[in-house]
C-alpha atoms as an extended CHARMM CRD file, in Angstrom:
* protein
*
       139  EXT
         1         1  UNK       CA             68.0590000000      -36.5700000000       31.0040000000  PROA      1               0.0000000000
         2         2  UNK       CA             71.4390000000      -35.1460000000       30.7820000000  PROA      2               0.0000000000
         3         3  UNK       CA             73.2220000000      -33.7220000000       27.8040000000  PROA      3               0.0000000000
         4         4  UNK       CA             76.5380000000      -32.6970000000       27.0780000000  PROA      4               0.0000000000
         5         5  UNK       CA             78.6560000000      -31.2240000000       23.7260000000  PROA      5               0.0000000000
         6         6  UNK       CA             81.6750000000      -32.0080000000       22.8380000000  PROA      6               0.0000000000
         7         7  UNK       CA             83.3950000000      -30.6260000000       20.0560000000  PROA      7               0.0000000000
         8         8  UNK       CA             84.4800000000      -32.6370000000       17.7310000000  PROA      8               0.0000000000
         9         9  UNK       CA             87.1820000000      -31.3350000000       15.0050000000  PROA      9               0.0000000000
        10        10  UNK       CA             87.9730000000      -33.2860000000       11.4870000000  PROA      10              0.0000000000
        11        11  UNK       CA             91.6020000000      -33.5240000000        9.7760000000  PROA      11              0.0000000000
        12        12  UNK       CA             93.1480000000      -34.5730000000        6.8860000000  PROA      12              0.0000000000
        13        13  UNK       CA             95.3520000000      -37.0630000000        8.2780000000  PROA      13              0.0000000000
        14        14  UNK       CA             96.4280000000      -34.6780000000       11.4760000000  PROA      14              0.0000000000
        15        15  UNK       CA             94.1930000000      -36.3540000000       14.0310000000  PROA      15              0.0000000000
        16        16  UNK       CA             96.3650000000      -38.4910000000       16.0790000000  PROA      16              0.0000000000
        17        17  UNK       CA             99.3250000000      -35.7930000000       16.1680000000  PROA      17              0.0000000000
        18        18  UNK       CA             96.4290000000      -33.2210000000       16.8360000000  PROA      18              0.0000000000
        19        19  UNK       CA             94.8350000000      -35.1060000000       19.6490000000  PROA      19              0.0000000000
        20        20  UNK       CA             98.1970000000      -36.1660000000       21.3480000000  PROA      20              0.0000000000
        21        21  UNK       CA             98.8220000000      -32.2870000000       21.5920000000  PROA      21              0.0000000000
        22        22  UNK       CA             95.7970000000      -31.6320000000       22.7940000000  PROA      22              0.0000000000
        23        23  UNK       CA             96.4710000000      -34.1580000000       25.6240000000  PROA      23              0.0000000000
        24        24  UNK       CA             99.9270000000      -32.6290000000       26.3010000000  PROA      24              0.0000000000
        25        25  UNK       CA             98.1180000000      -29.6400000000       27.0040000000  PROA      25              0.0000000000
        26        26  UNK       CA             94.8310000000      -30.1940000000       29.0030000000  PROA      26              0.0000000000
        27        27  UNK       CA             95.7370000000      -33.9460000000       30.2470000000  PROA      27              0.0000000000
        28        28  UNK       CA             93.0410000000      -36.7120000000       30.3840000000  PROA      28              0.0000000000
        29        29  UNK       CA             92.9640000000      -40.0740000000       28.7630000000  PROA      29              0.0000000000
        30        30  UNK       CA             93.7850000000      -40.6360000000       24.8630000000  PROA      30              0.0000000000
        31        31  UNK       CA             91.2950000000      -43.0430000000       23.0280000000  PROA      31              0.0000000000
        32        32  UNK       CA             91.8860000000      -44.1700000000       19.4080000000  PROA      32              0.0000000000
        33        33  UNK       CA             90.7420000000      -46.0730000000       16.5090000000  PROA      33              0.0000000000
        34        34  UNK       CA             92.3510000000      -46.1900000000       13.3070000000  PROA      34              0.0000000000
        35        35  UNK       CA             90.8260000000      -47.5590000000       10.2790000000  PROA      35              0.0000000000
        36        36  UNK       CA             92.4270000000      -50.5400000000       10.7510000000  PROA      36              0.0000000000
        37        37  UNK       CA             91.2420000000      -51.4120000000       14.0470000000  PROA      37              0.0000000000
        38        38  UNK       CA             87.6210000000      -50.5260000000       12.7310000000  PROA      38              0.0000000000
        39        39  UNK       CA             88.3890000000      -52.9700000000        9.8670000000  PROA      39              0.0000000000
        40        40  UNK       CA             87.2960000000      -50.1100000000        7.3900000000  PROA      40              0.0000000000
        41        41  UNK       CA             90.0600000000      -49.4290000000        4.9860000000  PROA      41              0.0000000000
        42        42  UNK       CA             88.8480000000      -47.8500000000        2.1460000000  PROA      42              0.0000000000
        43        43  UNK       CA             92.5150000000      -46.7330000000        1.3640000000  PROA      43              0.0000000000
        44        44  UNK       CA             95.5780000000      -48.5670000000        2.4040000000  PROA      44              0.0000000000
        45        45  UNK       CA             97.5970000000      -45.3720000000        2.5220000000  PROA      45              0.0000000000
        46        46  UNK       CA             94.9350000000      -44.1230000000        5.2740000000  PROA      46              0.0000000000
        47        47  UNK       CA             94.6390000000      -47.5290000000        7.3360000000  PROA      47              0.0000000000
        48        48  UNK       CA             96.1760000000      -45.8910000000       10.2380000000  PROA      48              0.0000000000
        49        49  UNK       CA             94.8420000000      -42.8700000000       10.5650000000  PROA      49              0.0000000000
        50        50  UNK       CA             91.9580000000      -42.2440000000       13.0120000000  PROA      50              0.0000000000
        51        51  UNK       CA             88.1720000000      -43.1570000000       12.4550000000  PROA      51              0.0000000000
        52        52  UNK       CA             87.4670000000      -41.9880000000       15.7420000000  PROA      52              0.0000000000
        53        53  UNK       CA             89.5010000000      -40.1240000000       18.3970000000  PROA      53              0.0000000000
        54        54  UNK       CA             89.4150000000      -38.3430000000       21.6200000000  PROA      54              0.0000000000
        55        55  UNK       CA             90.6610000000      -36.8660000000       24.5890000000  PROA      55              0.0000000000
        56        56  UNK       CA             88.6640000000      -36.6680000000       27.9290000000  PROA      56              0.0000000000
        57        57  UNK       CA             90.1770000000      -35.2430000000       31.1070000000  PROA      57              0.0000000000
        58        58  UNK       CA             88.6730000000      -35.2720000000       34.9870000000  PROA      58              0.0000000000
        59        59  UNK       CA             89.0670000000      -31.6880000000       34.8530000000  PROA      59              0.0000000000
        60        60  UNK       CA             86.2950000000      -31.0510000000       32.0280000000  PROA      60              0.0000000000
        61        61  UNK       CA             87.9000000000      -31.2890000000       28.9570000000  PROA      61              0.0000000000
        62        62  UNK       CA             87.1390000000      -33.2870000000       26.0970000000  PROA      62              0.0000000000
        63        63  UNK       CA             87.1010000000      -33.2840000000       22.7270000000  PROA      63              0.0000000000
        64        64  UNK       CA             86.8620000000      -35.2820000000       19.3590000000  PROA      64              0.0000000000
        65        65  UNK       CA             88.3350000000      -35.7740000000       16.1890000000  PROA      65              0.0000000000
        66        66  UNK       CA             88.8610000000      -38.1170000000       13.1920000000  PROA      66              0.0000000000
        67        67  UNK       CA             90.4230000000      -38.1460000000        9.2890000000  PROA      67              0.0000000000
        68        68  UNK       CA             88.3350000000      -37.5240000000        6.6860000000  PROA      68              0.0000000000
        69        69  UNK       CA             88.9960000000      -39.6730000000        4.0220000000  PROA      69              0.0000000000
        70        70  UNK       CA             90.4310000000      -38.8190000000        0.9650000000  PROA      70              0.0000000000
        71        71  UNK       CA             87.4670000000      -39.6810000000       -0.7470000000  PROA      71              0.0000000000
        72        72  UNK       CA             85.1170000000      -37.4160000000        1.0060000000  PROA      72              0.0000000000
        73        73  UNK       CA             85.6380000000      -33.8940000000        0.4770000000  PROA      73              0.0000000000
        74        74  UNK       CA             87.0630000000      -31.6980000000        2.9160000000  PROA      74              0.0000000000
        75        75  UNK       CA             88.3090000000      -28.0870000000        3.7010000000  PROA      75              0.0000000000
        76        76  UNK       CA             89.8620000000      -27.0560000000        6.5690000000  PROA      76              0.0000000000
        77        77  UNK       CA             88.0770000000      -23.7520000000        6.5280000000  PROA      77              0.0000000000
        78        78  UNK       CA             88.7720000000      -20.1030000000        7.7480000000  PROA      78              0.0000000000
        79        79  UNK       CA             86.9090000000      -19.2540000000       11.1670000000  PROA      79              0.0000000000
        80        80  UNK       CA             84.2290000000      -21.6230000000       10.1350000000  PROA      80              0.0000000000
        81        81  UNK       CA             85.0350000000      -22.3370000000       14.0570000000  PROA      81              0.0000000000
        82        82  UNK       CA             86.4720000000      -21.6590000000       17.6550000000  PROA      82              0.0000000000
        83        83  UNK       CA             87.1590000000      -23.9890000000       20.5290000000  PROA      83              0.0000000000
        84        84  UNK       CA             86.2220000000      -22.0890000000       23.3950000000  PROA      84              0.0000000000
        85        85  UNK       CA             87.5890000000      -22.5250000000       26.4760000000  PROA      85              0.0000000000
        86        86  UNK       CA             86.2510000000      -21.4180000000       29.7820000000  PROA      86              0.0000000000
        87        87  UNK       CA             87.2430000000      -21.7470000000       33.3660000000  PROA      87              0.0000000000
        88        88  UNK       CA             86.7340000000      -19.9170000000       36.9990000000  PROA      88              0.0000000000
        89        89  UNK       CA             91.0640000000      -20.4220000000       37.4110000000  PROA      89              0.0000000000
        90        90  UNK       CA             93.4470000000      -17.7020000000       36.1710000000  PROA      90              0.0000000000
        91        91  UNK       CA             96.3500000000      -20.0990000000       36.4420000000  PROA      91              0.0000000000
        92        92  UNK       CA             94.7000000000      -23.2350000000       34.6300000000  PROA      92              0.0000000000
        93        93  UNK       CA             93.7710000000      -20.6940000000       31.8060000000  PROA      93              0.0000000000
        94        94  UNK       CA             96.9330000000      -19.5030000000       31.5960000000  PROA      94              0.0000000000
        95        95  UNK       CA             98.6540000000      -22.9630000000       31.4200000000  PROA      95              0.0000000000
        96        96  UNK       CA             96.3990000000      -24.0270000000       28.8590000000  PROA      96              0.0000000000
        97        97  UNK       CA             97.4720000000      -20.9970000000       26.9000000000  PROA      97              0.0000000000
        98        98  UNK       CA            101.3120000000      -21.0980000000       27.2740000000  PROA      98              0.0000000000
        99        99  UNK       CA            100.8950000000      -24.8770000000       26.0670000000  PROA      99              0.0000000000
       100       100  UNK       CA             98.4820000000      -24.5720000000       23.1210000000  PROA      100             0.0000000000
       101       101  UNK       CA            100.5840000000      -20.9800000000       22.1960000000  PROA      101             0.0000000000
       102       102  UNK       CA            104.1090000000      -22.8540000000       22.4360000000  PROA      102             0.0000000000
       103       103  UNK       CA            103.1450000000      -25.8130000000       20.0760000000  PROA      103             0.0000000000
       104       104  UNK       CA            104.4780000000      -26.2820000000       16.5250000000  PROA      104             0.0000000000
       105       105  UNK       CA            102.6750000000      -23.5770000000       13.8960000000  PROA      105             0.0000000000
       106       106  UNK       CA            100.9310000000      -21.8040000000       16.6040000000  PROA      106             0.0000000000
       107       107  UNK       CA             99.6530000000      -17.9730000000       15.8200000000  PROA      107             0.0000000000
       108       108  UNK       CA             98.9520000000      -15.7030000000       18.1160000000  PROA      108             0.0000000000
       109       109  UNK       CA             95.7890000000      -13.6640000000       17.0680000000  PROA      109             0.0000000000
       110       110  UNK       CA             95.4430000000      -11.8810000000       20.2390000000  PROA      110             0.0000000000
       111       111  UNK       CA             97.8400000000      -12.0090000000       23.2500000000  PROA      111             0.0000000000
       112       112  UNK       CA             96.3610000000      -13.4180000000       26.6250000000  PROA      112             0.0000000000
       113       113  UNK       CA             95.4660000000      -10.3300000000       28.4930000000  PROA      113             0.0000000000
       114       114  UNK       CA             92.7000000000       -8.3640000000       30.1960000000  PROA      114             0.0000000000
       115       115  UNK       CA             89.8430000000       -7.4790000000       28.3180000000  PROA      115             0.0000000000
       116       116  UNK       CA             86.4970000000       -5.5000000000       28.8920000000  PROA      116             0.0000000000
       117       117  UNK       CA             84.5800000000       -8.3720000000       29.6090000000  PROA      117             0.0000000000
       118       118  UNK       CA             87.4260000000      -11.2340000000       30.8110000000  PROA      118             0.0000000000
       119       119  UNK       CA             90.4140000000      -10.1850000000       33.4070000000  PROA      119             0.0000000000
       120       120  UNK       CA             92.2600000000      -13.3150000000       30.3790000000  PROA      120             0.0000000000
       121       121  UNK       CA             91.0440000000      -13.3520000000       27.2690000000  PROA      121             0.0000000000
       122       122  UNK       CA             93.3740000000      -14.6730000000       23.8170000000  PROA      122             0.0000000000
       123       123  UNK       CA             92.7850000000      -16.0640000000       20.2920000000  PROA      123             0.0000000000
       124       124  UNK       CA             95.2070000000      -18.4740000000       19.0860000000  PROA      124             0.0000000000
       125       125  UNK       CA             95.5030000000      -20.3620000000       15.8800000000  PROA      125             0.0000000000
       126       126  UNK       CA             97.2600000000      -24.0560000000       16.7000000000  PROA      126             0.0000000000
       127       127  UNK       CA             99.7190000000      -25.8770000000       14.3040000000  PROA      127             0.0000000000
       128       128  UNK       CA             96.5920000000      -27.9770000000       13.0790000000  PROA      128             0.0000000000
       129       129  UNK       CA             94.4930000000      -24.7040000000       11.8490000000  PROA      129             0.0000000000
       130       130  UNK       CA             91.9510000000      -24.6770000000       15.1020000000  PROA      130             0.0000000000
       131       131  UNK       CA             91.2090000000      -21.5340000000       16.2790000000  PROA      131             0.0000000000
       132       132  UNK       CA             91.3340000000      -21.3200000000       20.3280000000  PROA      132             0.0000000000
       133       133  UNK       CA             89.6260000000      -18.4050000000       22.6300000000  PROA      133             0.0000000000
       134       134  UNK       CA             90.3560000000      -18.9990000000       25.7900000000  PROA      134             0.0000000000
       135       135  UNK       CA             89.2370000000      -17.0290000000       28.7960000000  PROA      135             0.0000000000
       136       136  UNK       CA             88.7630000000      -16.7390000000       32.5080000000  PROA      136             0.0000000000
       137       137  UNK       CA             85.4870000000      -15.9460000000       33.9890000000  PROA      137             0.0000000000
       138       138  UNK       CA             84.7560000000      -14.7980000000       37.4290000000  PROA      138             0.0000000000
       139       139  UNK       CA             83.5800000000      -17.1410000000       39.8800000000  PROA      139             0.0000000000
């Protein structure tokens, strides 16, 4: 048997935009499945937003996300998460970071750099509230 985790983040109507970021930044193939398509409005005003998203890329990544409805309660939260990201490449880090840190509302918490225990480590908050570490590990 085989398992695998994949995070999987909920919005309040941000999924699609959040997910087609994401994909602007790590690549991979964008599924997605509104409401609509699931034939489970329970709102009209939310029919198109997403019931079930993701992103999945051939170089690892993937992750989840869908909008709560209105009708189910919902906070985004403060640190109640990170999306950590991990990889044996200076340079892929690195690109990841300069696109997630260059997107719409994005926060630097702590500037890519070397750290005791990473040559990269950073902490970004993204336009959507999600907090990314990101980090390069020796191979």
């Amino acid at each position: 048997m085989t398992v695998s985790t994949t995070v999987h983040l909920n919005f309040r109507g941000d999924a699609r935009a959040a997910l087609e970021f994401y994909r602007s930044v790590f690549g991979g193939e964008i599924a997605l499945v509104s409401y609509e398509d699931a034939h489970n409005v329970q709102d009209p005003s939310e029919a198109d937003q997403i019931m079930w998203g993701q992103v999945s890329g051939d170089n690892g990544f993937r992750v989840m996300a869908y909008d709560v409805p209105s009708g189910t309660p919902w906070e985004q939260g403060r640190n109640s998460f990170f999306v950590s990201i991990r990889g044996t490449s200076a340079e892929e880090i690195t690109s990841y970071w300069k696109g997630l840190s260059e997107g719409e509302g994005s926060t630097v918490v702590q500037d890519l750099a070397p750290a005791g225990w990473s040559s990269l480590y950073g902490m970004l908050r993204d336009g959507f509230g999600v907090v990314w570490v990101l980090d390069h590990t020796a191979s």
